[in-house]
C-alpha positions as CSV (number, residue, x, y, z in Angstrom):
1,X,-14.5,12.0,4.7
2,X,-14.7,15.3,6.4
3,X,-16.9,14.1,8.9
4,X,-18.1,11.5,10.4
5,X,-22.1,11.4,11.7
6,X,-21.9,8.5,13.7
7,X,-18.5,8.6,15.7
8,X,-18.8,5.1,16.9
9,X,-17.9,4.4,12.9
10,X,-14.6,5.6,13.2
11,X,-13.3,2.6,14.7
12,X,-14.6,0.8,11.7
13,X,-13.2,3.4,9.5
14,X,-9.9,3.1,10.7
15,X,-10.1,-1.0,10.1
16,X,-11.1,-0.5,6.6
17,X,-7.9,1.7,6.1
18,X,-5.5,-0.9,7.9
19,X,-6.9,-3.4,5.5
20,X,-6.7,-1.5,2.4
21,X,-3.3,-0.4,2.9
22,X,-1.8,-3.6,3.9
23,X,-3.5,-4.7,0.5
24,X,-1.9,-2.5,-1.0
25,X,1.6,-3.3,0.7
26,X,0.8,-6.7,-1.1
27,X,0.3,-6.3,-4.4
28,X,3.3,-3.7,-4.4
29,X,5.4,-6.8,-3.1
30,X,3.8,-9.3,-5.4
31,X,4.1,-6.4,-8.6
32,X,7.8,-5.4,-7.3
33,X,8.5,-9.3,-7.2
34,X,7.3,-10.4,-10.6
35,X,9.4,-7.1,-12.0
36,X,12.5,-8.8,-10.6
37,X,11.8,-12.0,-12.4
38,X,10.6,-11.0,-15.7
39,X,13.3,-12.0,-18.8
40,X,14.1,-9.6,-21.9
41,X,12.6,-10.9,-24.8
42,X,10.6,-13.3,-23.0
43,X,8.0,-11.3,-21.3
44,X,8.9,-7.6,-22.9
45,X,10.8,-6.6,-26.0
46,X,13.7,-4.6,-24.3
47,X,13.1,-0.4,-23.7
48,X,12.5,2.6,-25.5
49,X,14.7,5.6,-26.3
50,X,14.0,6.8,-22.5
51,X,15.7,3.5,-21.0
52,X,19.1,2.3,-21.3
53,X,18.2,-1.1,-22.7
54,X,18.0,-3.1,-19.1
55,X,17.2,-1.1,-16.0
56,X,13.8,0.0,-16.4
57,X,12.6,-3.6,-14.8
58,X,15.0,-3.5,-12.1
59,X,13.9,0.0,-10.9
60,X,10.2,-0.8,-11.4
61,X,10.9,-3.5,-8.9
62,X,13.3,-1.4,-6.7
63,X,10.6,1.4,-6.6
64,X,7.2,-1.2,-5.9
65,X,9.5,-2.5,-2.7
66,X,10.1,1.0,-1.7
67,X,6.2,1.6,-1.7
68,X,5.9,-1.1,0.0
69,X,8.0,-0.6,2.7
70,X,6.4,2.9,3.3
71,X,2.7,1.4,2.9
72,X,4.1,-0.6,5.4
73,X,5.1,1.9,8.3
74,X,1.8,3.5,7.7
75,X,-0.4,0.7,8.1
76,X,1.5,0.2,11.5
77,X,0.8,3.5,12.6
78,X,-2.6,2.9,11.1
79,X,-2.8,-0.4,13.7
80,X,-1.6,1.9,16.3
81,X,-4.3,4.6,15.3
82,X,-7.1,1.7,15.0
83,X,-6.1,0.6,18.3
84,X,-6.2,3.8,20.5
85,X,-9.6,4.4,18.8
86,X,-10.8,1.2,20.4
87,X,-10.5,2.4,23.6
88,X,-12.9,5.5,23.3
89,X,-16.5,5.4,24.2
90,X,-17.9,7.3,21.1
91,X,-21.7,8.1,20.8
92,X,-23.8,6.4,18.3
93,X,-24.6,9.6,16.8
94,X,-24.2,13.6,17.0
């Protein structure tokens, strides 16, 4: 949002985005973790001409922990963010 009408909403703002992004640090985990487990042959029917016949699962998982680390950080500087925000007396409205 570009702007926000009522600036007492911000705080609540800010707590919807902490929330989303730690759901989003979840399912990255929980996506990144079933990747790891999956078996050739089993669950998939090995790569295509772009992989190298084993690797494309491992990296999948690799990569979803990666974003999950970062989604992570931000949601703590999100929390940080959400928290200074409390402190402020905003209007109700403009």
């Amino acid at each position: 949002t570009r702007d926000v009408p009522a600036p007492f909403d911000s705080y609540t703002l800010l707590g919807e985005l902490v929330a989303t992004v730690d759901d989003l640090e979840q399912v990255c985990r929980q996506l990144g973790a079933w990747h790891s487990r999956v078996v050739d042959g089993t669950h998939y029917a090995g790569e295509d001409s772009r992989g190298d016949g084993g690797t494309g699962t491992v990296t999948a998982a690799a990569e979803l922990e990666r974003a999950a680390a970062a989604l992570s950080a931000a949601a703590e500087a999100l929390r940080a963010a959400h928290s200074a925000n409390g402190v402020v007396r905003w209007f109700d409205e403009l």
